[in-house]
C-alpha positions as CSV (number, residue, x, y, z in Angstrom):
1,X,52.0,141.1,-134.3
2,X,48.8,142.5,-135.8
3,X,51.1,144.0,-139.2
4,X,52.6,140.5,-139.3
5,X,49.2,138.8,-139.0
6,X,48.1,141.5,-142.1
7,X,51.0,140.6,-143.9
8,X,50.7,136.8,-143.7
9,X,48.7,135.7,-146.6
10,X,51.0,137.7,-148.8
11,X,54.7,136.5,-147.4
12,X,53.0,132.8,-147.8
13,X,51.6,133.5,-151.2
14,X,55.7,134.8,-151.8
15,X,56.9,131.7,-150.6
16,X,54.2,128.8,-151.8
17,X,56.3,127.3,-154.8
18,X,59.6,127.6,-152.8
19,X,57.7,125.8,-149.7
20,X,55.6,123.4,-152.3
21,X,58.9,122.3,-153.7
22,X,61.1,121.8,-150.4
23,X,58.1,119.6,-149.1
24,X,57.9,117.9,-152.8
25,X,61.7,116.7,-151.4
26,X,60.8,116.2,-147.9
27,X,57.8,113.9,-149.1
28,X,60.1,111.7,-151.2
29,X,63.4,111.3,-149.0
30,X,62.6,112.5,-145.4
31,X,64.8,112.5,-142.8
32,X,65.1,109.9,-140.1
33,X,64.9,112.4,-137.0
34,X,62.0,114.6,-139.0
35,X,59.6,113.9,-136.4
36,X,62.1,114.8,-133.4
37,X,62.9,117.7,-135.4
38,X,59.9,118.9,-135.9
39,X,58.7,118.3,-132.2
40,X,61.9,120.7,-131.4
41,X,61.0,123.3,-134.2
42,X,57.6,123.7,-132.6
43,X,58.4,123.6,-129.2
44,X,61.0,126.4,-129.8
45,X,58.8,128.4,-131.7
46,X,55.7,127.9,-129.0
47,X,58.1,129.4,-126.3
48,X,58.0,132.4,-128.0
49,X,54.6,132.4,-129.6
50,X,51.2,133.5,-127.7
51,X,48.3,132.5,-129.8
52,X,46.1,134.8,-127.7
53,X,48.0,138.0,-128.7
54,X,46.8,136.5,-132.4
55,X,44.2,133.8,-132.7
56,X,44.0,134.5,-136.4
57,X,42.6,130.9,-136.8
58,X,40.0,131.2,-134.7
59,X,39.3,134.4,-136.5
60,X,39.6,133.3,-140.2
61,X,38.9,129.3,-140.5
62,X,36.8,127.0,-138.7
63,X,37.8,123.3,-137.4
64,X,36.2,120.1,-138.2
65,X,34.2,118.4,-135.5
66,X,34.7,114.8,-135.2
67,X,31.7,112.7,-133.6
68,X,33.7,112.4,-130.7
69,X,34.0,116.5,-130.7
70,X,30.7,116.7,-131.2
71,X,29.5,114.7,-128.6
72,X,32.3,116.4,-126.1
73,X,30.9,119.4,-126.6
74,X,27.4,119.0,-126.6
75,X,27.3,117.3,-122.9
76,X,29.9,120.3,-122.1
77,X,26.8,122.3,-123.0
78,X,24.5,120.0,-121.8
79,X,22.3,119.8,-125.1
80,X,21.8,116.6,-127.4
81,X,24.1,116.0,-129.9
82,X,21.8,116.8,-132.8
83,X,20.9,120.3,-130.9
84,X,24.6,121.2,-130.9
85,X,24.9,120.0,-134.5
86,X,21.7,122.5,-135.5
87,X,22.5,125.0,-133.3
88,X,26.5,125.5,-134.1
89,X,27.2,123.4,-137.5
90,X,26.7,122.4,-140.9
91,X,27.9,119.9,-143.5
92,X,30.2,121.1,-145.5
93,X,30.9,120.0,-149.2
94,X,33.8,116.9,-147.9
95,X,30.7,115.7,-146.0
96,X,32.3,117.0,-142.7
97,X,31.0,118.9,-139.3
98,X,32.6,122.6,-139.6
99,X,31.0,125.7,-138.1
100,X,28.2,127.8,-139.3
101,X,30.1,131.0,-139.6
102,X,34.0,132.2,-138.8
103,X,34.9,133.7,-136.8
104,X,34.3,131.1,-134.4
105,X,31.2,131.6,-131.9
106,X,32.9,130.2,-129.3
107,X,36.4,133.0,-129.1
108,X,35.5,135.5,-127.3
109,X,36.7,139.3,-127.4
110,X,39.6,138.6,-125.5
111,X,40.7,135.7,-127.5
112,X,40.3,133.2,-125.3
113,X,38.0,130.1,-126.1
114,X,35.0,129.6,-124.4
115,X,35.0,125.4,-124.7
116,X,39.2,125.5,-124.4
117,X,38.8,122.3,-122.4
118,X,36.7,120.5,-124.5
119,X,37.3,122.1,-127.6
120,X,37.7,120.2,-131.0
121,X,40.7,117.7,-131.7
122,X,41.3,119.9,-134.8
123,X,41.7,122.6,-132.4
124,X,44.3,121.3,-130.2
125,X,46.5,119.4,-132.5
126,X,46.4,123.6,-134.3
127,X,48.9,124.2,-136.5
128,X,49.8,120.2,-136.3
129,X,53.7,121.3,-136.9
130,X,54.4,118.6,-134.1
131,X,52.5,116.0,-135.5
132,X,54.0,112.7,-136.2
133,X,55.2,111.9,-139.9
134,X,54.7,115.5,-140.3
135,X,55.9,114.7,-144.5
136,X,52.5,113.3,-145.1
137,X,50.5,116.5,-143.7
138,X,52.6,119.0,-146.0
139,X,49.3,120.4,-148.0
140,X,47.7,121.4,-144.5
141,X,51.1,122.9,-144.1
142,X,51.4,125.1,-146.8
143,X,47.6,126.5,-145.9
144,X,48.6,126.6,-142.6
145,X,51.4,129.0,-143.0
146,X,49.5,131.5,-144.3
147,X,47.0,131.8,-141.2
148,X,49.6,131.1,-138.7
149,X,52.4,132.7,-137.8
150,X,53.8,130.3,-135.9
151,X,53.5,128.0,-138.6
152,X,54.8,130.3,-141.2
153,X,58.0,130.8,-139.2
154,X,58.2,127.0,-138.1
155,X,58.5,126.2,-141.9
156,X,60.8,129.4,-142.6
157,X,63.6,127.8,-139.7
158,X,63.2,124.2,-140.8
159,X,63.6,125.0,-144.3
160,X,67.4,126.8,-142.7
161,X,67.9,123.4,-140.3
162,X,66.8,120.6,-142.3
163,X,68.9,120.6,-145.6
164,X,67.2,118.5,-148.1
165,X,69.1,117.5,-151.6
């Protein structure tokens, strides 16, 4: 896993104009079932896939914090809101809650999370390759396969399944 996980941001970088262009189609004519297909894509793909043995985005990018995260996470810790936001975030330059510093201070050594249960939306929804009208989330996508493997290979066997013209 670790080799793969090295190797990542290279085999994406191989295959970004080949993925750009298939989701280029995808974005213009999708498919009727896309959703259910991509539902069964991930689902496949998670049986096999532990992100523990990787956590590579948890190592390498850092999620957004909604509000609602925010708040979530603060009473988890019981601290104000604004002490969670000094404490653990900044603004970045879209205006939007993201951590201080990567990797994130809440993964610990074994990498498991230490807020799993309350952990950001951003988090959860991670790589969002089950997420409804999955055409109009393509540019997360194509960053996404290159810090995921799961992703990466998701995109690999849908690109074999789902035959666009």
């Amino acid at each position: 896993m670790d080799e793969f996980i090295e190797q990542l941001p290279n085999l994406a970088k191989d295959k970004h104009k080949e993925n750009a262009a298939y989701f280029k189609k995808l974005k213009r004519k999708p498919p009727k079932d896309l959703d259910y297909q991509m539902q069964e894509l991930h689902d496949e793909e998670f049986e096999e896939t532990d992100c523990l043995k990787c956590a590579n985005c948890c190592k390498t990018t850092g999620p957004l914090f909604t509000d609602r995260d925010v708040s979530r996470i603060a009473k988890h810790f019981r601290m104000k809101d604004a002490q969670f936001i000094e404490t653990y975030l900044r603004i970045d330059e879209d205006n939007d809650y993201v951590l201080q510093k990567v990797p994130c201070t809440f993964l610990g050594a074994d990498n498991y999370c230490m807020i799993y249960d309350v952990r950001p939306k951003a988090c959860a929804e991670f790589p969002h390759t089950d997420r409804k009208k999955f055409q109009q989330i393509t540019n997360i996508t194509l960053k996404n396969v290159a810090i995921c493997p799961a992703a990466y290979n998701i995109v690999e066997k849908m690109k074999e399944r789902i035959k666009l013209k």
